[in-house]
C-alpha positions as CSV (number, residue, x, y, z in Angstrom):
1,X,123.0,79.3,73.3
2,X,123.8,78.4,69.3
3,X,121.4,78.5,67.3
4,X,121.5,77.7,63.4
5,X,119.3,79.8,61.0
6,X,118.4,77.9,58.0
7,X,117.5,81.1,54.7
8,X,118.9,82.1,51.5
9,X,121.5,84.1,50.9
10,X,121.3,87.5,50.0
11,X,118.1,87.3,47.8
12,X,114.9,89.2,49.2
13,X,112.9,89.9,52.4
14,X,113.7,86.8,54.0
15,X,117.7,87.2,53.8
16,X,117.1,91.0,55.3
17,X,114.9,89.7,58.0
18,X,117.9,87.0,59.0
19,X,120.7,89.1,58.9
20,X,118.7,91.4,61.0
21,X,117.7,89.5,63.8
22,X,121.6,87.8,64.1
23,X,122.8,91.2,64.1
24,X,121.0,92.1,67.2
25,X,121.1,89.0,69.5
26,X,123.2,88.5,71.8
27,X,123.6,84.7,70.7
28,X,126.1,82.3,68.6
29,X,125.1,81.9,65.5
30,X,125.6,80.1,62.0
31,X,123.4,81.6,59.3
32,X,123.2,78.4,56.8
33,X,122.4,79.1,52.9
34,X,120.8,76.5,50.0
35,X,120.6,78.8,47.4
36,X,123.9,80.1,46.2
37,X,126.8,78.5,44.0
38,X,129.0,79.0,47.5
39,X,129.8,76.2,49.6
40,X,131.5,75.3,52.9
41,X,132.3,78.2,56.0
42,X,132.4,81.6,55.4
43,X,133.0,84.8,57.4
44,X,131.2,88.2,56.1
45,X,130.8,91.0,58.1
46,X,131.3,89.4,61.5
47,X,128.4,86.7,60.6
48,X,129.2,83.1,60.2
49,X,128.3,81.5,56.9
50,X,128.0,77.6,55.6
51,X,126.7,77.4,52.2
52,X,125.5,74.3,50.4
53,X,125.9,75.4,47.3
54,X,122.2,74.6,44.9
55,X,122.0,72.3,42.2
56,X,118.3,74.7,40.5
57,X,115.5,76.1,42.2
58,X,111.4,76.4,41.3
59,X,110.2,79.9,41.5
60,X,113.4,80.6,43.6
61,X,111.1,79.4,46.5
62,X,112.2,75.7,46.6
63,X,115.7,75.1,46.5
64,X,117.1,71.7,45.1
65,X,120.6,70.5,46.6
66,X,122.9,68.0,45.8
67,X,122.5,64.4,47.3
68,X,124.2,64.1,50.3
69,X,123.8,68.0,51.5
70,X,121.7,66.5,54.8
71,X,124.6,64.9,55.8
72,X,126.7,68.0,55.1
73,X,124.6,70.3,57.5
74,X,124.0,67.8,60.3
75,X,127.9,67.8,60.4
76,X,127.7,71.4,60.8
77,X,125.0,71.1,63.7
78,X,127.2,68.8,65.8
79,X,130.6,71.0,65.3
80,X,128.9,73.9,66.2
81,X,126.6,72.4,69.1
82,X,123.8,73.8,67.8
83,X,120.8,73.9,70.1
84,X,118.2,74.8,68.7
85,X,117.1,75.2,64.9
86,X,115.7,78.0,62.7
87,X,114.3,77.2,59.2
88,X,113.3,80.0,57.1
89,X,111.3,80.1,53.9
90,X,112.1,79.3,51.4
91,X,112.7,75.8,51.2
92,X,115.5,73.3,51.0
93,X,115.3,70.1,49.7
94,X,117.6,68.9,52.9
95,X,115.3,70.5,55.7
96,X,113.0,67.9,55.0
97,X,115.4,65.3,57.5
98,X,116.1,68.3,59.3
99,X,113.3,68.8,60.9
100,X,112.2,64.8,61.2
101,X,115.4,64.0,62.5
102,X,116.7,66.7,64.6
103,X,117.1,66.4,68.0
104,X,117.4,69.9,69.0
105,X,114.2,72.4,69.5
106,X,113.1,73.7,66.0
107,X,111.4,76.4,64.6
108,X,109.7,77.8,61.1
109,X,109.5,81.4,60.2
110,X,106.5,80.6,56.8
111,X,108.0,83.8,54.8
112,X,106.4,82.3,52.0
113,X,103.2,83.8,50.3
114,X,99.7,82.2,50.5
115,X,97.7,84.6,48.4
116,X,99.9,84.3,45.2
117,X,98.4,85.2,42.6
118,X,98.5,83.6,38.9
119,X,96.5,81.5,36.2
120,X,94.1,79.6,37.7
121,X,95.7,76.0,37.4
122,X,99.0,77.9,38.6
123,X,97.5,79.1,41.3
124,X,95.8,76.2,42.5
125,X,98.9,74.3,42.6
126,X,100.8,76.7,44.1
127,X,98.1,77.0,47.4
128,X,98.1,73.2,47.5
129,X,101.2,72.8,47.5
130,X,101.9,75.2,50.2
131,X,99.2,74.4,52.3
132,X,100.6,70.7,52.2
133,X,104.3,71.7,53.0
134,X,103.3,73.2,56.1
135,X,101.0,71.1,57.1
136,X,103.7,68.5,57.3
137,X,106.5,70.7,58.5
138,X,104.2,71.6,61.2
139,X,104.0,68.3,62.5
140,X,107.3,68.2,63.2
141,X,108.4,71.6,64.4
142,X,107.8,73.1,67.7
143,X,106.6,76.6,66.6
144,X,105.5,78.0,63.7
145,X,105.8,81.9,63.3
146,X,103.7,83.9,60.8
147,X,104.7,87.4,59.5
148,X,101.3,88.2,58.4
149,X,98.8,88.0,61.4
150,X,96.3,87.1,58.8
151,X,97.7,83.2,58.6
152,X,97.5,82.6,61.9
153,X,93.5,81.6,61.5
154,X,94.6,79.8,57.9
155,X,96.7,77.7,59.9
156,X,94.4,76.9,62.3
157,X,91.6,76.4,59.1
158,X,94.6,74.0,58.1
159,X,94.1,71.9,61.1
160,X,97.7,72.9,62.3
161,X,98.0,72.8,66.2
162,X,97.4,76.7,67.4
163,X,99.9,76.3,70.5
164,X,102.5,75.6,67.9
165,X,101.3,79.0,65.8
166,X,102.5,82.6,66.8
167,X,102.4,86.1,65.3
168,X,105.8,87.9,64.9
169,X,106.2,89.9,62.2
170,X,109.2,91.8,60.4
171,X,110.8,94.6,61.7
172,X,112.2,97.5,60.0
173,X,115.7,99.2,60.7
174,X,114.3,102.8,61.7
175,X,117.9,104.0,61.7
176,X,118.7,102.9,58.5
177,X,115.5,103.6,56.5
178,X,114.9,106.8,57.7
179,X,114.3,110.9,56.3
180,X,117.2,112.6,55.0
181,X,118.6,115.1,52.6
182,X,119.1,113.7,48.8
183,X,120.3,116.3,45.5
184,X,118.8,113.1,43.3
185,X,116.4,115.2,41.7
186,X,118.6,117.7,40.2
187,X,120.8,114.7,39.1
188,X,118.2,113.7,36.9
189,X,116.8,117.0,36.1
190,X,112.9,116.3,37.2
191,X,111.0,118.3,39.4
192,X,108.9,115.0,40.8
193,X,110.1,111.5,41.3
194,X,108.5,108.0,41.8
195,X,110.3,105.0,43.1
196,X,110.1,101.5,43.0
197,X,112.7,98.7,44.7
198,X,112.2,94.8,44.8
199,X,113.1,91.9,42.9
200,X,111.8,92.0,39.4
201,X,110.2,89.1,38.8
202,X,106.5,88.3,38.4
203,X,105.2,88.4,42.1
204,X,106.1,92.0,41.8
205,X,103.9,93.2,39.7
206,X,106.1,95.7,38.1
207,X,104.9,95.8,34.2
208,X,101.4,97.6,36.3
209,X,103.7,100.1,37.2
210,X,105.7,101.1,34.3
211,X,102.2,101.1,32.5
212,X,100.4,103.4,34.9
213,X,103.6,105.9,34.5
214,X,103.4,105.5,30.8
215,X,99.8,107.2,31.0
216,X,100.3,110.1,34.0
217,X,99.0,113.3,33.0
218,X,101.5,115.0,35.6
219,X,104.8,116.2,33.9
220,X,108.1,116.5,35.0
221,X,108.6,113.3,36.4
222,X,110.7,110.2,36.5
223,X,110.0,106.8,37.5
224,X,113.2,104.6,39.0
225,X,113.3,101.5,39.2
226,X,115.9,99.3,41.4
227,X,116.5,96.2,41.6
228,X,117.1,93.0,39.7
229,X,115.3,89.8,38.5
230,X,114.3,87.6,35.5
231,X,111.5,90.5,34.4
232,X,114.4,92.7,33.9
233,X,114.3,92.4,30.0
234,X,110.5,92.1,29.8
235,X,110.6,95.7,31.8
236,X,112.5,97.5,30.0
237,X,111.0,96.2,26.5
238,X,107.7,97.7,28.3
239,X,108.9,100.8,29.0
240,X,110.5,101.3,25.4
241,X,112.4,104.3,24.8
242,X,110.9,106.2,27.7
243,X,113.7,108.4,28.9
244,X,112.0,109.2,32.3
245,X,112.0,105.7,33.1
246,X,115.2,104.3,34.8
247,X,116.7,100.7,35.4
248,X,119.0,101.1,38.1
249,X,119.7,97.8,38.8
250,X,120.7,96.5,42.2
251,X,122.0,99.1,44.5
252,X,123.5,99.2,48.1
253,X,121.1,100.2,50.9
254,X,123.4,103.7,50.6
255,X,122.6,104.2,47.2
256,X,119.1,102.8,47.7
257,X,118.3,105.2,50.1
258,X,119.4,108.0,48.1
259,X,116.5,107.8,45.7
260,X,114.2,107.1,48.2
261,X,115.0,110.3,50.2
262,X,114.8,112.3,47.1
263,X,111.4,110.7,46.1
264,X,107.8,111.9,45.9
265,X,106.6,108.5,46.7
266,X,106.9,105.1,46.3
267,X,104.7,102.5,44.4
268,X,104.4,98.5,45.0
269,X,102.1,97.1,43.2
270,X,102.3,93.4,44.2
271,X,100.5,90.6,43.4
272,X,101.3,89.1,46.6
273,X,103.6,90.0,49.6
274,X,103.9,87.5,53.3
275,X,104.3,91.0,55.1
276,X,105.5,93.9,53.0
277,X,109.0,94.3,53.8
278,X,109.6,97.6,51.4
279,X,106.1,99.3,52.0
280,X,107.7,99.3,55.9
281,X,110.9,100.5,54.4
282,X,109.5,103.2,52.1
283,X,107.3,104.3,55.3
284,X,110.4,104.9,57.3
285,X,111.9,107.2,55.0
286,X,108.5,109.2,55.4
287,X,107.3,108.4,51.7
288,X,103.5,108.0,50.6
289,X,102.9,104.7,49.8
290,X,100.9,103.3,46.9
291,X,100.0,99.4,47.2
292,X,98.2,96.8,46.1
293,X,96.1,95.1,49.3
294,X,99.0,92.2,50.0
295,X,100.2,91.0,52.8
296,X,100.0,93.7,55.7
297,X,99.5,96.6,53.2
298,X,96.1,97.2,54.9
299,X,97.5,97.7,58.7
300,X,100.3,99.4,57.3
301,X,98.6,102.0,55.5
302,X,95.1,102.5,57.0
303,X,94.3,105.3,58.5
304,X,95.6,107.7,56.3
305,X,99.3,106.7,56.4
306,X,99.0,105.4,52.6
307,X,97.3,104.3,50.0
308,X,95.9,100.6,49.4
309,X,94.6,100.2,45.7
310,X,91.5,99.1,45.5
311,X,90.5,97.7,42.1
312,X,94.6,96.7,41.1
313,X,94.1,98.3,37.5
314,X,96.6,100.6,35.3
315,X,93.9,103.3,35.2
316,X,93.1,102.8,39.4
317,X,97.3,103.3,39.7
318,X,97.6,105.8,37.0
319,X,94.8,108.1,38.9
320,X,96.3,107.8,42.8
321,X,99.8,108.3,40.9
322,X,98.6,112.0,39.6
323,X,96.5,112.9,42.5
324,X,99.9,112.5,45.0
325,X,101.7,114.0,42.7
326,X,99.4,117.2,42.4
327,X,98.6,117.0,46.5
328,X,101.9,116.8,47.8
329,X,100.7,118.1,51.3
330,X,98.8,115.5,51.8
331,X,101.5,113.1,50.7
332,X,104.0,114.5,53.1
333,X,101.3,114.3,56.2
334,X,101.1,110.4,54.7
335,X,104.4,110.1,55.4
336,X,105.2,111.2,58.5
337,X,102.3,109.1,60.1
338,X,103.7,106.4,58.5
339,X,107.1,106.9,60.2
340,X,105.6,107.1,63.4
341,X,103.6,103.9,63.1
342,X,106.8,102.1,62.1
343,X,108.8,103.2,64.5
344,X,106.2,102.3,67.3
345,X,105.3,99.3,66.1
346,X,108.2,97.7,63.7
347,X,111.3,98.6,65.1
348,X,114.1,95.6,64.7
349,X,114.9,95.9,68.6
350,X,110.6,94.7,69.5
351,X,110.6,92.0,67.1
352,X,114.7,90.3,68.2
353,X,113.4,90.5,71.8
354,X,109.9,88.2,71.0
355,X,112.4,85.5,68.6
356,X,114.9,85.5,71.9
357,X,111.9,84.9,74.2
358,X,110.8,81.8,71.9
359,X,114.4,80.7,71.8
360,X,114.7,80.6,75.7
361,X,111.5,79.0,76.4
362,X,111.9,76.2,73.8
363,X,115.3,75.7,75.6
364,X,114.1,75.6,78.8
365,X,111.6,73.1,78.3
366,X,114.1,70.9,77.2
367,X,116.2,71.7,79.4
368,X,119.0,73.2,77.8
């Protein structure tokens, strides 16, 4: 079996959730990338790259490519005997002949958000727009998997087929994201610690965050923040010349996890998530979690395995931020239920096994 997976590369949830699943199948694979300045074959870390490199992108969501980059991929395809095809969202503005003119079995992972959240006008177009996209993608695809179990009956509302619809969601790497010893804390001098990762942008919601610190009542403590984005500057001019707020930047999953082991808890406050990749992640390492109500946030931290905010205010955050901080206890017993849940439910190895299955069965109907 060769199978093609169609993502970005190396930006967000969706590029973790690729390299994750090729990592454990048992398959051939080519991972192929729109997003990047890189182009042609690549070899990196025993996985097998093609990158058309991108020309600009809209809201780093919908890629645009040069002319001829359909031609480029379908050459690929063919020299790798690809049988069957993965797409991934974001888009690419070369899946579109992809998928109409493919021969081989294909399949769309919607990573995308449909609860995004911004001005009204913004927001309108946004849904439309998505709601059109997969509308006509789904015409042409033979499955459609949704992360969040919640846009499996918004599809169907959509009028897309339901026997071309299934629930799979992300999986987290229990090994990796795990509990663990961390002398963070006396690095920085702070007897409690608060920590954010994602891509700083506006989806993110971060400004809520740094605001919310700004007015804790609770001393002592230091709010990190990692990762990077295009908010970066409007962050830091937010937090000012706080000294107990830090800008890591990007880090390696090694690094990454070194803060998180260390930390008290860690608070996402996004506007709107597919699934909730890092509230699985921050789970596994046994932290509370704080989150707005996005994506899976709900099932993930019901009953008593987190916290889901309820009214999405600086004062709402700023409050559940000082009561975990002064109830550690009960932050700790958070965490280790939401460990357990994630390892039951969200392990890598569960979630590889249902995208084999698909693979197989699509294969076998054609006769592959």
């Amino acid at each position: 079996m060769n199978i093609a997976e169609i993502t970005t590369y190396k930006v967000g949830g969706v590029y973790t959730h690729v390299e994750e699943i090729v990592k454990r199948m048992d398959i051939n694979t080519i991972i192929i990338t729109g997003n990047s300045k890189k182009s042609g074959y690549q070899t990196e870390k025993d996985l097998k790259f093609f990158h058309i490199p991108v020309l600009f992108s809209i809201q780093d969501m919908y890629f645009i490519d040069p002319p001829g980059s359909y031609k480029k991929v379908k050459k690929v395809i063919g020299e790798n005997k690809i049988d069957l095809i993965h797409l991934h969202g974001p888009l690419f503005t070369f899946c579109g002949k992809i998928i109409k003119k493919s021969r081989q079995p294909c399949v769309f992972t919607t990573h995308y958000v449909i609860d995004f959240e911004g001005d009204k006008i913004l927001t309108w177009l946004y849904r439309a727009l998505i709601k059109r996209v997969t509308k006509r993608i789904a015409k042409n695809v033979d499955k459609i998997i949704c992360v969040n179990k919640d846009y499996v009956s918004e599809y169907k509302k959509w009028g897309i087929d339901k026997n071309k619809i299934m629930y799979i969601p992300n999986g987290i790497d229990t090994d990796k994201f795990s509990p663990g010893k961390s002398n963070i804390k006396k690095k920085l001098k702070c007897k409690n610690l608060i920590v954010f990762w994602g891509r700083l942008g506006y989806q993110k919601n971060t400004h809520m965050l740094i605001k919310a610190f700004k007015n804790i009542k609770t001393k002592d403590t230091k709010l990190v923040v990692i990762g990077k984005g295009p908010d970066l500057k409007k962050l830091k001019k937010i937090a000012g010349d706080n000294k107990n707020i830090i800008f890591t930047g990007y880090l390696s999953d090694e690094k990454l996890l070194d803060y998180a082991r260390a930390a008290d808890m860690a608070v996402l406050p996004s506007k709107a998530e597919s699934w909730g990749l890092v509230i699985g992640e921050a789970m596994a390492c046994e932290l509370p979690v704080i989150s707005s109500d996005v994506g899976m946030a709900r099932e993930l931290l019901g009953k008593n395995r987190g916290i889901v905010l309820k009214k999405e205010t600086v004062d709402e955050l700023t409050e559940k931020i000082d009561y975990l901080l002064n109830n550690k206890e009960k932050g700790k017993e958070m965490g280790k239920k939401g460990r357990k849940f994630i390892v039951k439910n969200y392990g890598w190895e569960k979630v590889v096994k249902k995208i084999e299955d698909l693979y197989k069965s699509l294969l076998e109907d054609v006769g592959t």
